[in-house]
BALUM-934520 format. One record per residue (C-alpha): y, x, z; residue in three letters. Coordinates in steps of 0.5 Angstrom, whole numbers, padded with zeros to 4 digits, always signed. Each point is the difference from the previous one (the first is absolute). Layout:
<recs>
YXZALA
...
</recs>
This chain:
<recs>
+0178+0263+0253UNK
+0006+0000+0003UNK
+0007+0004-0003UNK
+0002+0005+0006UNK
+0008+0001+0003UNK
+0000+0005-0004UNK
-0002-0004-0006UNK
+0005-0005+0002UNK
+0005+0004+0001UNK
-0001+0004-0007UNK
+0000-0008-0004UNK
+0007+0000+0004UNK
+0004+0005-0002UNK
-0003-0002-0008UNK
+0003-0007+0000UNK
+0001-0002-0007UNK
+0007+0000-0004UNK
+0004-0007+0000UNK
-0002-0002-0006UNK
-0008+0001+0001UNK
-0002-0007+0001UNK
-0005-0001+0005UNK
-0007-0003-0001UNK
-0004-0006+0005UNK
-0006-0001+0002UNK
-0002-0006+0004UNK
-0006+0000+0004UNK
-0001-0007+0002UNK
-0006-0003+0003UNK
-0003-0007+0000UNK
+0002-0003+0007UNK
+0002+0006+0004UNK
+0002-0001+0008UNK
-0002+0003+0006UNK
-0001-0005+0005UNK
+0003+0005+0005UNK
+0006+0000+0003UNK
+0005+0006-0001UNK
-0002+0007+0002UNK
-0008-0003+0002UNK
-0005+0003-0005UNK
-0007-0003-0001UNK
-0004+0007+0002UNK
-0005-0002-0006UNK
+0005-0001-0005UNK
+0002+0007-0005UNK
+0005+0000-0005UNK
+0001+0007-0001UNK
+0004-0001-0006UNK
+0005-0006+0002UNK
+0001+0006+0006UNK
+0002+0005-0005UNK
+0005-0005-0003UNK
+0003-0001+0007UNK
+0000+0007+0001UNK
+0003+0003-0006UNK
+0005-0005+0000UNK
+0002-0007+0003UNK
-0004-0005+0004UNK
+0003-0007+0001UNK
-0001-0004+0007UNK
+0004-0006-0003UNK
-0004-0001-0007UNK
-0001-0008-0003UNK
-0003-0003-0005UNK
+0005-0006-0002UNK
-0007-0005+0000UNK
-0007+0001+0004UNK
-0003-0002-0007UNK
-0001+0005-0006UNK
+0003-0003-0006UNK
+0006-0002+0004UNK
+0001+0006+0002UNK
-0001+0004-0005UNK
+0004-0004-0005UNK
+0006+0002+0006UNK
-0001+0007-0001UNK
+0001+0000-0008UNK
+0005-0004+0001UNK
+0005+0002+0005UNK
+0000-0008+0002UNK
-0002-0004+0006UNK
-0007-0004-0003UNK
+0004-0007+0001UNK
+0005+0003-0006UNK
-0007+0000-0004UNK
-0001-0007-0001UNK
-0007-0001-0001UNK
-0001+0007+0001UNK
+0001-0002+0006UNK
-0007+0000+0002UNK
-0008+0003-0001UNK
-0002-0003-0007UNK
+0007-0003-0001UNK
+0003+0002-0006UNK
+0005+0006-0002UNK
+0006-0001-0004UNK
+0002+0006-0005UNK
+0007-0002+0000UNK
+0000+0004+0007UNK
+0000+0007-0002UNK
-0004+0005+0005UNK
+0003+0007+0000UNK
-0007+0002-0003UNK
+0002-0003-0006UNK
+0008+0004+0000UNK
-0004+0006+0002UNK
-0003+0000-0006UNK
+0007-0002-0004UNK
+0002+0007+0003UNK
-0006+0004-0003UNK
-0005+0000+0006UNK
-0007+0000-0002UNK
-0002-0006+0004UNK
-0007-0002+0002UNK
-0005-0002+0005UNK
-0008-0001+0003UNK
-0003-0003+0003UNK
+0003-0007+0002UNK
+0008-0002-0003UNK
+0004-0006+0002UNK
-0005-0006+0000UNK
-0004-0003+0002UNK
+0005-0005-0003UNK
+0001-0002-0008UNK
+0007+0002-0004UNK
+0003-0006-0002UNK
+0002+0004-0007UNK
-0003+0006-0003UNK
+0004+0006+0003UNK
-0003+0007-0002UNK
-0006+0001-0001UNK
-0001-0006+0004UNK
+0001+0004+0005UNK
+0005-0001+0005UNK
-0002+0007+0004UNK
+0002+0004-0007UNK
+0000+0000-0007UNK
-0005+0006-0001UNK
-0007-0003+0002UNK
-0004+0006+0002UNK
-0005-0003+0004UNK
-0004-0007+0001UNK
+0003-0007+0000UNK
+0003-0001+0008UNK
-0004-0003+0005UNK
-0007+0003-0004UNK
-0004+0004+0005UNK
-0001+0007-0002UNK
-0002+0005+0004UNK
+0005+0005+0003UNK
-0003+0006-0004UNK
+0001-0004-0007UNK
+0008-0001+0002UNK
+0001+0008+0002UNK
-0002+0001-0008UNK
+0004-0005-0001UNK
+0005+0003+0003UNK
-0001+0007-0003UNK
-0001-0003-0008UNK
+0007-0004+0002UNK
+0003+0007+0002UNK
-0002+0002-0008UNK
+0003-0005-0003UNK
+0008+0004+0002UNK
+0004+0004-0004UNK
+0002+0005+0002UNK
+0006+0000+0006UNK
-0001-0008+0000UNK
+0000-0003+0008UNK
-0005-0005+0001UNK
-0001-0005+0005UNK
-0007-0002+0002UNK
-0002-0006+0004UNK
-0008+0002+0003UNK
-0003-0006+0003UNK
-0007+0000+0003UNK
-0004-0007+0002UNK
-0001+0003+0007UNK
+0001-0002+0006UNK
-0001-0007-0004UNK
-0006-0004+0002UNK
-0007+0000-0001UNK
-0002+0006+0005UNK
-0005+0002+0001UNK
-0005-0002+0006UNK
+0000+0007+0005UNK
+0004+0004-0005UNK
+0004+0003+0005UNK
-0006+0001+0005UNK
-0004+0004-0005UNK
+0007+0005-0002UNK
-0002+0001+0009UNK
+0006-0004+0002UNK
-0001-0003+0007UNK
+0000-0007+0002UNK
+0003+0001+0008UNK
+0006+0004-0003UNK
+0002-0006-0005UNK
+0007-0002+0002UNK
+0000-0008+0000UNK
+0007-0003+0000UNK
+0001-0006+0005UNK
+0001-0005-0007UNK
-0007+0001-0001UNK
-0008-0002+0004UNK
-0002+0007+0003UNK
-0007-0001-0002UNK
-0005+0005-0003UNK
+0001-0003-0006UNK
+0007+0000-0001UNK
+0000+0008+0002UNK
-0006+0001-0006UNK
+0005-0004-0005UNK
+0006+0004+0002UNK
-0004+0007-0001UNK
-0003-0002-0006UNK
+0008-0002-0001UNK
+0002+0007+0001UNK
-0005+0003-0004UNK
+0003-0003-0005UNK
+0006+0003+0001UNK
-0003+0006+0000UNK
-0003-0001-0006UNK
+0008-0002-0004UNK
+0002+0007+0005UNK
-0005+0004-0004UNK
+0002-0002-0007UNK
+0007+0001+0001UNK
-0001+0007+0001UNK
-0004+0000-0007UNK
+0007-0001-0003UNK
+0005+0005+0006UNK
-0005+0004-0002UNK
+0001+0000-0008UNK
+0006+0000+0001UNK
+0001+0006+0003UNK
-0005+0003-0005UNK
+0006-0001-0006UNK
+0006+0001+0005UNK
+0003-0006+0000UNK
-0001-0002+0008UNK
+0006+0003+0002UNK
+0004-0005-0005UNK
-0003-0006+0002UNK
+0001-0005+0004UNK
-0007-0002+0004UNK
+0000-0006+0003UNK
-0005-0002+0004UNK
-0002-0007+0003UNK
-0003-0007-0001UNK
+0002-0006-0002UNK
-0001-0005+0005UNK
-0004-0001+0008UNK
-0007+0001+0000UNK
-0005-0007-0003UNK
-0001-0001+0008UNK
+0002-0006+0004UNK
+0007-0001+0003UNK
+0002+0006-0006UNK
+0001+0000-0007UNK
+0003-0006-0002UNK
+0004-0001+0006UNK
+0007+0002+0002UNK
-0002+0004+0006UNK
-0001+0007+0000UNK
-0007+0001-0001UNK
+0002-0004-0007UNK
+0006+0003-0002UNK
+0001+0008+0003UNK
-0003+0005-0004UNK
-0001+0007+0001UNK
+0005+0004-0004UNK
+0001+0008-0002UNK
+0004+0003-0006UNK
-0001+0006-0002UNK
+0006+0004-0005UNK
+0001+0008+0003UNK
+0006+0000-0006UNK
+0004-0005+0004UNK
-0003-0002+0007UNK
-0001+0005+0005UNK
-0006-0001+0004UNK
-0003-0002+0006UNK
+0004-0005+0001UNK
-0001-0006+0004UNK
+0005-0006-0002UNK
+0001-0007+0004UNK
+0005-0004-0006UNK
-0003-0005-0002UNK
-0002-0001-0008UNK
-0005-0004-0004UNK
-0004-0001-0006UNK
+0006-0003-0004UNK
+0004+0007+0001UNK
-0003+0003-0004UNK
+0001-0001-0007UNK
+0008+0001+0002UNK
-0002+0007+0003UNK
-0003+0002-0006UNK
+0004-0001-0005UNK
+0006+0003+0004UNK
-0005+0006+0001UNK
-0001+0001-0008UNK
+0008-0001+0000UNK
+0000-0008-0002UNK
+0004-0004+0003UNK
-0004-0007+0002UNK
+0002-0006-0003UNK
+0004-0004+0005UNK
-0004-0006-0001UNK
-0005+0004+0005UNK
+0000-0003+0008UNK
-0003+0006+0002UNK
+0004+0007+0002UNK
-0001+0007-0002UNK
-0002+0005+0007UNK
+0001+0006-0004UNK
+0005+0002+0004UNK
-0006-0001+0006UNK
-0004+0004-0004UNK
+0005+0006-0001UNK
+0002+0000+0007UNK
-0001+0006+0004UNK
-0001-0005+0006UNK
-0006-0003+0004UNK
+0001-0007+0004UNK
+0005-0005-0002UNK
+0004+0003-0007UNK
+0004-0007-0003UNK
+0003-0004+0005UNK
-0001-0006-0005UNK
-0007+0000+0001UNK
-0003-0004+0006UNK
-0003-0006-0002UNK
-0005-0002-0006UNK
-0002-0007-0004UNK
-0006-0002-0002UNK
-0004-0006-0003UNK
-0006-0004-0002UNK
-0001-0006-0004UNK
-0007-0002-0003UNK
-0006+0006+0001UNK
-0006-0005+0001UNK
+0003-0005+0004UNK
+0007-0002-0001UNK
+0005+0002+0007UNK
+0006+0001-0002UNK
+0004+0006+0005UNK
+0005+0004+0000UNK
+0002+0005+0006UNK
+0004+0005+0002UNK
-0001+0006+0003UNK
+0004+0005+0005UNK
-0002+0006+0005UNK
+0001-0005+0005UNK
-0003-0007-0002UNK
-0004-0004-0006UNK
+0002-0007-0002UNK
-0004-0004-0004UNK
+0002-0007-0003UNK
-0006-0005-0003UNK
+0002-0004-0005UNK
-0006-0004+0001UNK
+0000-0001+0007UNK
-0007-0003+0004UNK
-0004+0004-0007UNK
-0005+0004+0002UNK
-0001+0008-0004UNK
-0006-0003-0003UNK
-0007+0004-0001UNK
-0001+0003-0007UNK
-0004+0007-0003UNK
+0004+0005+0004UNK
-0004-0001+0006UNK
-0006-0001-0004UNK
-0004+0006-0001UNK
-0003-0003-0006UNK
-0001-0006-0004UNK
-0006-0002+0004UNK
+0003+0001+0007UNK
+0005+0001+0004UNK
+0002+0007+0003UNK
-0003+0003+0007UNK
+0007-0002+0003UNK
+0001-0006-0002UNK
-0007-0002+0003UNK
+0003+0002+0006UNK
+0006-0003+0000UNK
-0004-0007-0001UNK
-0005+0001+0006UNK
+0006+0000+0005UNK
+0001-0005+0004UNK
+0005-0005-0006UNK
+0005-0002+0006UNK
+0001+0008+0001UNK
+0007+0003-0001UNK
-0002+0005-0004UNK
-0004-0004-0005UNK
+0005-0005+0000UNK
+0006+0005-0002UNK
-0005+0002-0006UNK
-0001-0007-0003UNK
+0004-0004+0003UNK
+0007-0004-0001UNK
+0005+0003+0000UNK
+0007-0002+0002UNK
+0006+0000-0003UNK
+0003+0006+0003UNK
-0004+0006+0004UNK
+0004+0006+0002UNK
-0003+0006+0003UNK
+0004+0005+0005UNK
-0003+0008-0002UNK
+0001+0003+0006UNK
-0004-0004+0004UNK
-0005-0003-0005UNK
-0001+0004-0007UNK
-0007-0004-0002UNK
+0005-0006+0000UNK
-0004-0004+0004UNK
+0005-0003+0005UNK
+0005-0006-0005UNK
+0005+0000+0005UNK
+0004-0004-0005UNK
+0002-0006+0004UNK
+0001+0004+0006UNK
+0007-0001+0003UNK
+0001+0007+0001UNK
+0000+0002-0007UNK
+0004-0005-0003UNK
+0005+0005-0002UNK
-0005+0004-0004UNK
-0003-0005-0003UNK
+0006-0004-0003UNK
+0004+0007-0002UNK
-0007+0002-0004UNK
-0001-0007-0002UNK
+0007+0001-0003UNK
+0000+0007-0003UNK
-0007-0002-0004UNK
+0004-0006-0003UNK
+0006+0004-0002UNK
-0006+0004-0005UNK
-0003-0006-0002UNK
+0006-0002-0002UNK
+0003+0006-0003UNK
-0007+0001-0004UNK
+0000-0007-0002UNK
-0007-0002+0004UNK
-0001-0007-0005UNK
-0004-0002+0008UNK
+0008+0000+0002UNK
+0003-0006-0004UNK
-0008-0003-0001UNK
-0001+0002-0007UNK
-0007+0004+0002UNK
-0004-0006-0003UNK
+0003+0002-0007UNK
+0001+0006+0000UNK
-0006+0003+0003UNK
-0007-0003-0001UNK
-0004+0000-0006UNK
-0004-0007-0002UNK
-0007+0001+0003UNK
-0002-0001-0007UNK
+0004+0006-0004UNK
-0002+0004+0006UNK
-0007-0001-0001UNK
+0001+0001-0008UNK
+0003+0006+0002UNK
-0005+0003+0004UNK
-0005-0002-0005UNK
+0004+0004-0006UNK
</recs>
C-alpha cells in the first residue's frame, strides 16, 4: 500500500539526529532495463513498488552501470572504481582481488550489520579469501551468490538478518533477486493477461510474435523481482526503520536480449534508478544528472559520515540527493564512462556518454559480439528472439547491427536517434564531436590507469584458460 502525503509529510518533520547513521537497502535485480526510450512505458509492464520509490523520493533519468556484464558491474559498485582499475575483476567469471577494498567491507569496520540475499558480487572468484568469501559482506545470512533461491526464501532472510542487530546498530543490506535473468517461462507474461498487440518493440529488435511474447515473459519477471522487494519495504515498515534507510532500487546491467546486455548502448548500460530516504530526500523529485553504479559506494559512505577513500574514482551525489531541486543539480555531472572486456566472447569497449551524444571505441575492430547463453532461453535452445533474429534476411541492417563487425569508432547523436542505430562517426559533420569525445574519454583512461592505454591489457587483465577452468570447477 502505498504511504500517504500526510505520511510523507510526518517522516519529514521526524528526521533523525545528526549523529543516527542511515541504513541501506539495495533492491537489485539481474538484468534489469526497460527497452523503452525515456518517458514511453510498456502498458503491460507494473512495477508498483519501484513507482513508490520514485514517488516517495528521487528517480534518476541519467542512471548507468559502468559495465553491460553482471560481475564487472557489480565489482564497480563495491568498489567505487572503473572495472578496468579491477585487473582480472574486470570481467564475467574473472577474478576479484581483495586488496580492492569495498565500501561494504568498511561499512562493516564502522559497526554496521552488513549482509545480503540473494545473488552477491559473482559470478566471479576472489583471487584471495576476503570475508567470509564474501565479497558483498562479511555476515553470510543468505545462500552462496549466484544460487537460485526463490524470492520468498530471501524475504526470510531478510527478516532473520534484521534479527541479527543489536540494538540501534544501522545496517546495510544488499537484496538480489535472479529475475529478470533468463530462462523465462514460455507464455508466462500471456497467462499474467498481458496483451501481446500493447508490447513495445524497440527498433533494435525483429517485431515478430515471438519476440513481443519473450518481452512479456520478460516483463513478468520483472514483476516478480517488483513483488519481492515489496516483501522487504514492507518489513521494514513493520520494525520502523524505513524512514531511515536508504532504498535503492535498480538492476544490474541491459536486458539478456540482443543489441542489449553486454553492449555499451543503452539498452546495455541504462537502467532504472529510484532512491527513497524521507530523512534526507524530498519526494517526488525527477533528477537529470547523470550517476553510475561506481557512485555509489562514495554516496554511501559520506551518507553514514565516512569519508570515501581517495583511491575511489567514483564520486559521491549525496549532495544530489539532499537537494531541494528536481532537473540538473550539479553542473559536473554530464557525461558517464562505461566498458566491457570478456563476457562470453572477448570485445573489449569503452564509451562515453553525454545528454547529447554516445561514443564508442572498439579495441578489437572487425570482431563480432559473439552469440553466448544470453540469448539463449536455455542450454537446449535458443531464446524466442534470437530465433527471430536469424530468420532475417543476413544482409539486413538490423541483423547485421546485431552480430556484425564493428568498427573502430561509432558515435551516436540522441536527439536525432536514441536507439543509437545510425553510426555517424565518420561523418564529416561530426568530426568536432567525435575528436573532442574521443579525447575526453582518453583523459579518463589515462587518469584511472586503463592497462588498454599503454598495452598492458594482456597482463594485466586475463586469467590463463586454464586456471579460469580450474577456478570455475572449485
Amino acid at each position: 500500500m502505498l504511504l500517504g502525503s500526510a505520511c510523507v509529510q510526518a517522516s519529514e518533520s521526524e528526521a533523525p539526529l545528526p549523529e543516527q547513521r542511515p541504513n541501506i537497502l539495495i533492491l537489485m535485480a539481474d538484468d534489469w532495463n526497460w527497452p523503452q526510450s525515456e518517458g514511453v512505458s510498456d502498458p503491460n509492464l507494473e512495477t508498483p513498488t519501484f513507482e513508490r520509490i520514485a514517488a516517495e523520493g528521487i528517480r534518476f533519468r541519467n542512471a548507468f552501470v559502468d559495465s553491460p556484464s553482471c560481475t564487472p558491474s557489480r565489482a564497480a559498485l563495491l568498489t567505487g572504481r572503473h572495472p578496468w582499475m579491477l585487473e582480472t575483476g574486470v570481467h564475467l567469471w574473472g577474478a576479484l582481488p581483495a586488496k580492492f577494498k569495498t565500501y561494504t567491507d568498511i561499512l562493516d569496520d564502522a559497526g554496521y550489520l552488513v549482509g545480503y540475499s540473494g545473488k552477491g558480487w559473482g559470478p566471479g572468484y576472489l583471487a584471495e579469501a576476503r570475508r567470509d568469501d564474501n565479497p558483498a559482506g562479511r555476515i553470510v545470512v543468505g545462500d552462496p551468490p549466484g544460487r537460485d533461491w526463490d524470492s520468498r526464501d530471501r524475504v526470510a532472510t531478510f527478516e532473520e538478518f534484521l534479527a541479527r542487530r543489536a540494538e540501534g546498530q544501522p545496517f546495510h543490506f544488499w537484496f538480489n533477486t535472479s529475475e529478470p535473468h533468463r530462462p523465462y517461462e514460455w507464455q508466462s507474461g500471456l497467462r499474467r493477461g498481458m496483451r501481446l498487440e500493447e508490447v513495445i518493440v524497440p527498433p533494435t529488435l525483429p517485431d515478430t510474435e515471438e519476440t513481443r511474447t519473450d518481452l512479456a515473459d520478460y516483463y513478468y519477471e520483472v514483476e516478480l523481482f517488483d513483488s519481492a522487494a515489496a516483501e522487504l519495504i514492507a518489513q521494514l515498515e513493520e520494525v520502523g526503520e524505513l524512514d531511515n534507510t536508504i532504498v535503492v532500487m535498480t538492476g544490474d546491467n541491459g536486458m539478456p536480449f540482443p543489441r542489449a546486455k553486454m553492449t555499451l548502448y543503452d539498452l546495455g548500460t541504462r537502467v532504472p534508478f529510484a532512491v527513497r530516504w524521507p530523512a534526507r530526500v524530498r519526494a517526488g523529485r525527477i533528477v537529470e544528472d547523470f550517476v553510475t553504479f561506481s557512485d555509489l559506494a562514495p554516496t554511501f559512505l559520506e551518507a553514514a559520515g565516512i569519508e570515501p577513500p581517495p583511491e575511489m574514482s567514483a564520486h559521491s551525489f549525496l549532495a544530489v540527493l539532499k537537494s531541494e531541486d528536481s532537473g540538473w543539480i550539479d553542473a559536473e555531472r554530464t557525461r558517464v564512462f562505461s566498458s566491457i572486456e570478456l563476457h562470453c566472447g572477448r570485445y573489449p569497449m569503452r564509451a562515453i556518454r553525454t545528454p547529447d551524444y554516445l561514443y564508442v571505441r572498439n579495441y578489437e575492430p572487425d570482431r563480432a559480439i559473439n552469440v553466448c547463453a544470453d540469448y539463449w532461453e536455455s542450454e537446449a535452445g535458443y531464446s524466442p528472439t534470437w530465433i527471430s533474429v536469424l530468420a532475417l534476411d543476413h544482409t539486413a541492417d538490423m541483423y547485421q547491427r546485431i552480430v556484425g563487425t564493428r568498427p573502430l569508432e561509432e558515435l551516436y547523436d540522441l536527439a536525432s536517434d536514441p536507439y543509437q542505430l545510425n553510426n555517424v562517426a565518420g561523418q564529416a559533420e561530426y568530426a568536432a564531436v567525435r575528436e573532442l569525445l574521443s579525447e575526453e574519454l582518453d583523459t579518463e583512461l589515462r587518469r584511472t590507469g586503463d592497462p588498454r592505454v599503454d598495452g598492458r591489457h594482456e597482463e594485466v587483465f586475463y586469467i590463463p584458460h586454464q586456471e579460469n577452468v580450474q577456478l570455475r570447477q572449485q
